[in-house]
C-alpha positions, 0 to 999 in steps of 0.5 A, a space after each residue: 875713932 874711939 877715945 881711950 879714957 884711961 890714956 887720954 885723962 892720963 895725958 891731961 893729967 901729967 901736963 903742965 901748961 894746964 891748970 886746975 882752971 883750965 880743967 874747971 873751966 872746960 868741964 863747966 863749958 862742957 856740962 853747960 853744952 850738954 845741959 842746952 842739948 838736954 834741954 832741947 831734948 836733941 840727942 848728946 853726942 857720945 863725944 862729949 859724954 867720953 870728954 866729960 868722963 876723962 876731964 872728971 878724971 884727969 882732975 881727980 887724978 891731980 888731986 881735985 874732984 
């Protein structure tokens, strides 16, 4: 199944039960996961490098980058 960026980080932006930490916190979570995978040279899942692009966005599109 393929994520539709633009929609997705669309949806995550224009909600209001999240928070700016929610986004920080789940992007750090995020990037420290695919850090441990990097690390152990095992290959990243294109699902997390596809989260990690829209959360960027939906927090840039509500003003924090």
């Amino acid at each position: 199944m393929r994520i539709d960026i633009e929609k997705a980080s669309d949806k995550l932006a224009d909600d209001p039960r999240l928070t700016d930490y929610d986004f920080w916190r789940t992007l750090k979570n995020l990037n420290n996961e695919i850090f441990h995978i990097a690390n152990n040279n095992d290959p990243i899942p294109l699902d997390m490098i596809r989260w990690r692009v829209i959360l960027k966005q939906a927090r840039m599109k509500r003003g924090y980058g």
